[in-house]
N, CA, C and O atoms as CSV, one atom per row, in Angstrom:
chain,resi,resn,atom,element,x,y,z
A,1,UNK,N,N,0.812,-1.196,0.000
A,1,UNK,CA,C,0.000,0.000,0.000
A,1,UNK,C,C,0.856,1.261,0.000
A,1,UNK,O,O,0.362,2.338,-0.335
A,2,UNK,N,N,1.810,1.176,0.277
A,2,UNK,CA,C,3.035,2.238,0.560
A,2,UNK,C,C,2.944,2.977,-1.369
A,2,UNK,O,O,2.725,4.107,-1.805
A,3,UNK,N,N,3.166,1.977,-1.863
A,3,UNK,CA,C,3.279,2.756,-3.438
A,3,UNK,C,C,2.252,3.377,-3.857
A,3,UNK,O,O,2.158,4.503,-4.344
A,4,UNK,N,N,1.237,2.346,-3.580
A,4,UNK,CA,C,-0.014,3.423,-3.432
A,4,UNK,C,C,-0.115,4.601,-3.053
A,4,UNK,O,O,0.191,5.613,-3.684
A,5,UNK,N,N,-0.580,4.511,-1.935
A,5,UNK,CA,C,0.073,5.776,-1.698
A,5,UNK,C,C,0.278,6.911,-1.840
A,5,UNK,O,O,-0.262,7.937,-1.428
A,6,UNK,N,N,1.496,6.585,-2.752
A,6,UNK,CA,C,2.647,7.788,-2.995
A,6,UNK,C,C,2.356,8.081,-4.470
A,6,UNK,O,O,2.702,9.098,-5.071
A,7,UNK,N,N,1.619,6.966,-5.006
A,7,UNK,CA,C,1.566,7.375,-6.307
A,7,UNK,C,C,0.063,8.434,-5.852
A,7,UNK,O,O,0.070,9.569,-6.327
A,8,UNK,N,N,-0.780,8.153,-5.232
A,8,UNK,CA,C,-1.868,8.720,-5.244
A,8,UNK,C,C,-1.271,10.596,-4.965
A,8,UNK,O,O,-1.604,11.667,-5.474
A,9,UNK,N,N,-0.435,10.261,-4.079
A,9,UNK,CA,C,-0.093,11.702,-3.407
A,9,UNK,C,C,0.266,12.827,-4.630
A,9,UNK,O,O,-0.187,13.963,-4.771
A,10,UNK,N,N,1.236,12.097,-5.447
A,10,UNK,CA,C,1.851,12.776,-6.452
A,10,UNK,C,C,0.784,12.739,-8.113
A,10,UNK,O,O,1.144,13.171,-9.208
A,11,UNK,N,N,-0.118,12.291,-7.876
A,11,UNK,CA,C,-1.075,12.582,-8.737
A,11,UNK,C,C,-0.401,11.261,-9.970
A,11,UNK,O,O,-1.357,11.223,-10.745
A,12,UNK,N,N,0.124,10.741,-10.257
A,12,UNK,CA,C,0.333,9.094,-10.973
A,12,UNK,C,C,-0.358,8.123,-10.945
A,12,UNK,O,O,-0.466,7.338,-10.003
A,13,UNK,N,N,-1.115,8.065,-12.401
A,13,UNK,CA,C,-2.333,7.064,-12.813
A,13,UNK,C,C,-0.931,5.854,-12.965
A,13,UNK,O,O,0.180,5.874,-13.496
A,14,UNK,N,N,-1.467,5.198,-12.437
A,14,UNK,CA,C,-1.398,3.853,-12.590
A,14,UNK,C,C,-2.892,2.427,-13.098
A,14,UNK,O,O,-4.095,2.606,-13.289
A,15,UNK,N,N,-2.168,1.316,-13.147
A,15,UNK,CA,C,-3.168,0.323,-13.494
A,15,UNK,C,C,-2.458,-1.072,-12.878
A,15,UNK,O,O,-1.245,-1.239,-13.006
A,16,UNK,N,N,-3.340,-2.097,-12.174
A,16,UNK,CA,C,-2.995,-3.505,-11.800
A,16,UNK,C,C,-3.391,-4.295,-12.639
A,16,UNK,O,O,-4.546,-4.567,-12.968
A,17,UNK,N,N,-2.058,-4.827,-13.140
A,17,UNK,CA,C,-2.015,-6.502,-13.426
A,17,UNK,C,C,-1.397,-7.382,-12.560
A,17,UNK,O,O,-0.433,-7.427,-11.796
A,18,UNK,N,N,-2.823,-8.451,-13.188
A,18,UNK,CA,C,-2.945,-9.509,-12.313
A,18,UNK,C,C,-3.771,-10.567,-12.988
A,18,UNK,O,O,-3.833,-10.406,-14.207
A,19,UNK,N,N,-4.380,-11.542,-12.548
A,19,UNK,CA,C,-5.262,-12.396,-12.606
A,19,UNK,C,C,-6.077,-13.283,-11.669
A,19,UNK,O,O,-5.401,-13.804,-10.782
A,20,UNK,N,N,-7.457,-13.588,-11.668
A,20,UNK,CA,C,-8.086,-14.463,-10.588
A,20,UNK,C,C,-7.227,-14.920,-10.342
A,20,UNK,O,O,-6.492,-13.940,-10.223
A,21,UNK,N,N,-6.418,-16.059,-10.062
A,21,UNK,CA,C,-5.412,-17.234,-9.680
A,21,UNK,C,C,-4.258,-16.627,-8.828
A,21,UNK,O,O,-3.824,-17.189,-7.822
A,22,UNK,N,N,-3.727,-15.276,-9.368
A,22,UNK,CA,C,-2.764,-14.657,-8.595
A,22,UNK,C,C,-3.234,-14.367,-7.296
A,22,UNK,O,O,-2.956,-14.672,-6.137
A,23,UNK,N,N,-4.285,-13.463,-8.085
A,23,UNK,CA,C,-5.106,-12.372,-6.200
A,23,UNK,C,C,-5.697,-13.632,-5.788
A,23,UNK,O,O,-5.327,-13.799,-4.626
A,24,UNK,N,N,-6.473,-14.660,-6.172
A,24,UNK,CA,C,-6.357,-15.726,-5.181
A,24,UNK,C,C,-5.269,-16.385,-4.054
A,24,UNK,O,O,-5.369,-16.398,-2.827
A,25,UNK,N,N,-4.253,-16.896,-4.871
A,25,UNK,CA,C,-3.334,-17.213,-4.287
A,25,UNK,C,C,-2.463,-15.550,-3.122
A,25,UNK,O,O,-1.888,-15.537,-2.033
A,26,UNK,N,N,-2.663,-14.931,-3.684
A,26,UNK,CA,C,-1.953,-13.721,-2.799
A,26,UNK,C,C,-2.412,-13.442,-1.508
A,26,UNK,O,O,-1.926,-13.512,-0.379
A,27,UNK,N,N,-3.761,-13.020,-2.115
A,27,UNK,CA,C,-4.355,-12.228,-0.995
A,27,UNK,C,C,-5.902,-12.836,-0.599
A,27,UNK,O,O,-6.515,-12.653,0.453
A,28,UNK,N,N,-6.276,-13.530,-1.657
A,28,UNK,CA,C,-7.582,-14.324,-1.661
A,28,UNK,C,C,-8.456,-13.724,-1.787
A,28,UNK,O,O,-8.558,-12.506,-1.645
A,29,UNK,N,N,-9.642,-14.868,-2.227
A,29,UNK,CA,C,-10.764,-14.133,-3.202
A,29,UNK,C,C,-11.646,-13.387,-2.251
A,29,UNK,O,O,-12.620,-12.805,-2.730
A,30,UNK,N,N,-11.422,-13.330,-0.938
A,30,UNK,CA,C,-12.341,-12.358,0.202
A,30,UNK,C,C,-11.931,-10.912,0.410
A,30,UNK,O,O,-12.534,-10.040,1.036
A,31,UNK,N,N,-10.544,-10.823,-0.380
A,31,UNK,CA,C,-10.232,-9.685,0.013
A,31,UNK,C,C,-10.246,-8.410,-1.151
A,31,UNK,O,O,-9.727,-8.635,-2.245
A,32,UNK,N,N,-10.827,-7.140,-0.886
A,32,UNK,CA,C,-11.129,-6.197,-1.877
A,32,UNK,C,C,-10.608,-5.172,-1.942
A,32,UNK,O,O,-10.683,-4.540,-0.888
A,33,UNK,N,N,-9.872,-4.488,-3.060
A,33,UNK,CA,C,-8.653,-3.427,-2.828
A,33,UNK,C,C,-10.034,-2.443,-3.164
A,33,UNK,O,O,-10.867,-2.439,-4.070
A,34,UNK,N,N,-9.833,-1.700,-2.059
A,34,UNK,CA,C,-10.676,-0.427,-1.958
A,34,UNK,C,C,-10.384,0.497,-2.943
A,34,UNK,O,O,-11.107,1.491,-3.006
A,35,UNK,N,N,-9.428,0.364,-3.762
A,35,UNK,CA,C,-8.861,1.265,-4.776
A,35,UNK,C,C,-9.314,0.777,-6.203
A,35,UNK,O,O,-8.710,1.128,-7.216
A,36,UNK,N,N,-10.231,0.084,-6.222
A,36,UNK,CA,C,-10.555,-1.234,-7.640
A,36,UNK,C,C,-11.081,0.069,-8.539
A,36,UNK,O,O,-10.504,0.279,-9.606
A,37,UNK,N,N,-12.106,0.895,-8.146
A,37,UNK,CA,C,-12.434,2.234,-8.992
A,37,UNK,C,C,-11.275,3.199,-9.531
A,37,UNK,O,O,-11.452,4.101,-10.349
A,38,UNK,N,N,-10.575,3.001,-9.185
A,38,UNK,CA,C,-9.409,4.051,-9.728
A,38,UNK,C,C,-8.193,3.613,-9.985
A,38,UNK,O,O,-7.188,4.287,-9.763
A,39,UNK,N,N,-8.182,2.474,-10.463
A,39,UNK,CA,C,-7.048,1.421,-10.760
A,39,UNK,C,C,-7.731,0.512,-11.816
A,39,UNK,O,O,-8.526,-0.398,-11.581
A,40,UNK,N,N,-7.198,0.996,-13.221
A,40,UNK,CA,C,-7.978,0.317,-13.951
A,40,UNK,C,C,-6.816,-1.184,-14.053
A,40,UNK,O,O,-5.595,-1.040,-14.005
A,41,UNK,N,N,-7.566,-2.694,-14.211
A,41,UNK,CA,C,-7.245,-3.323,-13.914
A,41,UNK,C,C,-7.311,-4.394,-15.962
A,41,UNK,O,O,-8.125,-4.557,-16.871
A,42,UNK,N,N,-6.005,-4.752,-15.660
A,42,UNK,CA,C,-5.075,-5.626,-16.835
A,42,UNK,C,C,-4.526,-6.957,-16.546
A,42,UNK,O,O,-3.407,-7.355,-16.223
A,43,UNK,N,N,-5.861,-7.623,-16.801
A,43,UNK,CA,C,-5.828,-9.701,-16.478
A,43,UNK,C,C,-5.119,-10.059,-17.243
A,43,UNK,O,O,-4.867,-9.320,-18.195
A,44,UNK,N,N,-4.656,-11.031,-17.159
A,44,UNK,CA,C,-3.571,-12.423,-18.229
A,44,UNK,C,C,-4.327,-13.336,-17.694
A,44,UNK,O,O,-4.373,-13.653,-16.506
A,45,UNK,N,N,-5.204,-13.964,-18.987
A,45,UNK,CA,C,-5.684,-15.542,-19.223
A,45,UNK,C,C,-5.584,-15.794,-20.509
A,45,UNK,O,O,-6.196,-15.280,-21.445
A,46,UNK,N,N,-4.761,-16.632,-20.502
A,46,UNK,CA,C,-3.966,-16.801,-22.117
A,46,UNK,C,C,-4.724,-18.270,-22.582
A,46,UNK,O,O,-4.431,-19.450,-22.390
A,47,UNK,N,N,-5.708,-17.666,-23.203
A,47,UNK,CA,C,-6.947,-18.776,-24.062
A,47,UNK,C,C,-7.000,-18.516,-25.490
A,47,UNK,O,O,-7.424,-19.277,-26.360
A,48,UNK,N,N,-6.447,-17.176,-25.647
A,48,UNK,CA,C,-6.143,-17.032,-27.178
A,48,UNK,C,C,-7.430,-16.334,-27.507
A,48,UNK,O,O,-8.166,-16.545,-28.471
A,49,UNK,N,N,-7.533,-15.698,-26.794
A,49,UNK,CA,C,-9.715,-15.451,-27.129
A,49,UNK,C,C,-9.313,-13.483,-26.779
A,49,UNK,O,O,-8.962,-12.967,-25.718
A,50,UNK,N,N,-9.585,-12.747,-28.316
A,50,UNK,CA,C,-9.708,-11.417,-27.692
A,50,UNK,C,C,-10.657,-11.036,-27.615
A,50,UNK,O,O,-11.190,-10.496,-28.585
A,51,UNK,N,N,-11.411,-11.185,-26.152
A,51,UNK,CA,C,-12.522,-10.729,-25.691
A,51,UNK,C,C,-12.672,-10.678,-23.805
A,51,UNK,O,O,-11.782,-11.043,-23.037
A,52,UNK,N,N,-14.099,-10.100,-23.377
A,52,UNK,CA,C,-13.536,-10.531,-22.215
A,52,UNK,C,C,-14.600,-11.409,-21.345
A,52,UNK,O,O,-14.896,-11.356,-20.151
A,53,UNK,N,N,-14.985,-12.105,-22.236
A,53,UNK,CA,C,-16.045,-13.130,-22.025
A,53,UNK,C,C,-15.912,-14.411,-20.747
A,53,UNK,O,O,-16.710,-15.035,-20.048
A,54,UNK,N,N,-14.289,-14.359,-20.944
A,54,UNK,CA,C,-14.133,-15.290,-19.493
A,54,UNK,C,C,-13.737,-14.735,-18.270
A,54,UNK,O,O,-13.246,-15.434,-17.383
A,55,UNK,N,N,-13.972,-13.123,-18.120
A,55,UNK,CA,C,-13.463,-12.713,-17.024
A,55,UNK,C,C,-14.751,-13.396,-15.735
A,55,UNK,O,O,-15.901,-13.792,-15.927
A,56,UNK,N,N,-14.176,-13.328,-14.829
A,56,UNK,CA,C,-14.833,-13.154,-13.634
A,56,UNK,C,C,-14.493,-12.254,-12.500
A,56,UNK,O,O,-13.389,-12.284,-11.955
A,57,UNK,N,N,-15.340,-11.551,-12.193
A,57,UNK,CA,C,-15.108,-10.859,-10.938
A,57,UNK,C,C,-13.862,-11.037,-9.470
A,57,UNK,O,O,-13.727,-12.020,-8.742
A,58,UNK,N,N,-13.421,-10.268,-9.442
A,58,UNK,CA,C,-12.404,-10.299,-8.103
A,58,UNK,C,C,-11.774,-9.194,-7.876
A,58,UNK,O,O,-11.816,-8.349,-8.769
A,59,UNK,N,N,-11.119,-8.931,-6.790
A,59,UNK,CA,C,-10.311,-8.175,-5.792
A,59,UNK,C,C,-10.991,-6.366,-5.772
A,59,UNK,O,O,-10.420,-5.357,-5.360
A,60,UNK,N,N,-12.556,-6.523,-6.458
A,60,UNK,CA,C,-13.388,-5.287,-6.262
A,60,UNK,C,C,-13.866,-5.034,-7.974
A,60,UNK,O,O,-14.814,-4.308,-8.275
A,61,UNK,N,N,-13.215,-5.603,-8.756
A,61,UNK,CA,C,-13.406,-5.176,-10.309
A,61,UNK,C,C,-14.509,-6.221,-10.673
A,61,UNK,O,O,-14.504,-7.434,-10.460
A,62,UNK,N,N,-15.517,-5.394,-11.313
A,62,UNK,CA,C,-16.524,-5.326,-11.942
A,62,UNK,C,C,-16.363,-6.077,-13.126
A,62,UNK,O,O,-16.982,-7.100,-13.419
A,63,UNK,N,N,-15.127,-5.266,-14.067
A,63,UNK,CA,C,-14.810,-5.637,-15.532
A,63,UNK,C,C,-13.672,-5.199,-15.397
A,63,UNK,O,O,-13.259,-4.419,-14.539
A,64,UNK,N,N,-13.035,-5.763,-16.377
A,64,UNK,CA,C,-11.451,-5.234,-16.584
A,64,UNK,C,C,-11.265,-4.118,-17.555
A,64,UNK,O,O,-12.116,-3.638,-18.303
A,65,UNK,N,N,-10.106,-3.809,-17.431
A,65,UNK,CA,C,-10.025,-2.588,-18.525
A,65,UNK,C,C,-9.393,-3.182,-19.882
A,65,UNK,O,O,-9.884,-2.955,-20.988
A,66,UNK,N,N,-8.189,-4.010,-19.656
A,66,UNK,CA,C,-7.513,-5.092,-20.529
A,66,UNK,C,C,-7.129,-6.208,-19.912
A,66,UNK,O,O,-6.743,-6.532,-18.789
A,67,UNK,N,N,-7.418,-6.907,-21.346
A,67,UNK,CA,C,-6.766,-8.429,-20.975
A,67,UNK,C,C,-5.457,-8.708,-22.203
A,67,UNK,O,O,-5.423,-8.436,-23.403
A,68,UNK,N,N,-4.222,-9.515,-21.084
A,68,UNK,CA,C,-3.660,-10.309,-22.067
A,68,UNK,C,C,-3.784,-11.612,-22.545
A,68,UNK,O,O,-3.873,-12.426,-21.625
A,69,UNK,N,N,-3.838,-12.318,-24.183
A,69,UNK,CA,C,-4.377,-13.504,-24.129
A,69,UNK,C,C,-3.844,-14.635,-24.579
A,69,UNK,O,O,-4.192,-15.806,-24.422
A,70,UNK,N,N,-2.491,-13.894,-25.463
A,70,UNK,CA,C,-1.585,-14.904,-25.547
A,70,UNK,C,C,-0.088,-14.144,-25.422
A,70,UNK,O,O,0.311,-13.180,-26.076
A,71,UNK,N,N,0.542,-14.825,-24.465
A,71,UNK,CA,C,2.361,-14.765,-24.357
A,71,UNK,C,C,2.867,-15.066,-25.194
A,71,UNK,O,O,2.341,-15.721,-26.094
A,72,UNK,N,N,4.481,-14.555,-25.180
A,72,UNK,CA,C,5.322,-15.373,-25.656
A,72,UNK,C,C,5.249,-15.679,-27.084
A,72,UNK,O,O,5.909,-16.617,-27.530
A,73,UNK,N,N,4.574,-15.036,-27.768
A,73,UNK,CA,C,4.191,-15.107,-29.569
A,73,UNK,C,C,5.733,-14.075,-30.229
A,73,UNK,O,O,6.583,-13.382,-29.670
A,74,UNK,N,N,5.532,-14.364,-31.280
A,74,UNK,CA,C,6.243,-14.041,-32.588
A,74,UNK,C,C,6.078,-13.078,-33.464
A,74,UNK,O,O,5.587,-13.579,-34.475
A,75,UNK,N,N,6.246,-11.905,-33.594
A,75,UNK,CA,C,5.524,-11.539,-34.648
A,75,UNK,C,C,7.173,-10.153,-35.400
A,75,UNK,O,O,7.905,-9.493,-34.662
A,76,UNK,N,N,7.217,-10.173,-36.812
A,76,UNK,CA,C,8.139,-9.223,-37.038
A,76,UNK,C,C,9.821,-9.968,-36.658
A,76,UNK,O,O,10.828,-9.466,-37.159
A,77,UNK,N,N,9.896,-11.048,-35.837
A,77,UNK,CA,C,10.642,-11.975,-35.474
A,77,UNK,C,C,11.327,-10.937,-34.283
A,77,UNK,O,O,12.403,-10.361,-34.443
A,78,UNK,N,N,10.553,-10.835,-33.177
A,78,UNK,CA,C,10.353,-10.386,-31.822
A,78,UNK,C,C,9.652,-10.888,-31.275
A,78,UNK,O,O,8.650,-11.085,-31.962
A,79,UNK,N,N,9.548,-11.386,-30.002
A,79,UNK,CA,C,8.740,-11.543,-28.807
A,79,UNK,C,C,7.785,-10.920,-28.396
A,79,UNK,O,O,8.149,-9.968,-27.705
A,80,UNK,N,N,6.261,-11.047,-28.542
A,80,UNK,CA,C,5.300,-10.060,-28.044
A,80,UNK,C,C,4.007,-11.327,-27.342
A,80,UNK,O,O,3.761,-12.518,-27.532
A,81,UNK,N,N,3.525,-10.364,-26.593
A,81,UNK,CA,C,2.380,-10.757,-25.961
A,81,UNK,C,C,1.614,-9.694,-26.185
A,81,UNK,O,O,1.873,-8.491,-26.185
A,82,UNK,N,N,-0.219,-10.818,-26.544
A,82,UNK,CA,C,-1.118,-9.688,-27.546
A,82,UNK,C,C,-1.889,-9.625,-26.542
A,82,UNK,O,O,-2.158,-10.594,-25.831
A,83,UNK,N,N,-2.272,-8.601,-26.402
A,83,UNK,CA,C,-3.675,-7.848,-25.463
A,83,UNK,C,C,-4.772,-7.332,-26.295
A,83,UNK,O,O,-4.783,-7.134,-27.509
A,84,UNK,N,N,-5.660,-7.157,-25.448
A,84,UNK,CA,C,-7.231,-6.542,-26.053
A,84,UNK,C,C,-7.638,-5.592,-24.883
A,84,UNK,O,O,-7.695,-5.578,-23.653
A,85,UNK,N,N,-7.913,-4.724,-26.084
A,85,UNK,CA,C,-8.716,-3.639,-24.953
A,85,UNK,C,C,-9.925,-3.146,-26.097
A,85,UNK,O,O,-9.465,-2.663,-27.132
A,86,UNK,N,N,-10.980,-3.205,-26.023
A,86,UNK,CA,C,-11.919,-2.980,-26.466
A,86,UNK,C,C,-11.828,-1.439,-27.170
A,86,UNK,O,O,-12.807,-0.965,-27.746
């Protein structure tokens, strides 16, 4: 919460990535970052699907802002991971 914080103090938009499975395992699915409204939030579930049809709800978010859906791809013969943001 400390970065929090400080980013809030100094006026720095930020955004959390994460995924159900992480904030499960972290902090667990009972717990709700009071900050979920002003932290737009960027899942990784790599199904290959750009949409956000498999999200589910957690750590206060409603909907996500972006998802990533596949890692570790190729493209231009570089390394990229593709996201969707509506």
């Amino acid at each position: 919460m400390i970065i929090i914080n400080q980013q809030r103090a100094i006026g720095f938009k930020a955004g959390i990535y994460t995924n159900y499975n992480n904030w499960d395992q972290i902090f667990g699915l009972d717990y709700t970052f009071k900050y979920a409204d002003e932290y737009p939030l960027w899942y990784a579930h790599y199904d290959s699907w750009d949409s956000f049809g498999d999200f589910t709800p957690f750590g206060g978010w409603s909907r996500p802002t972006m998802k990533q859906y596949n890692g570790d791809m190729t493209a231009c013969s570089h390394d990229v991971d593709y996201n969707y943001k509506p």
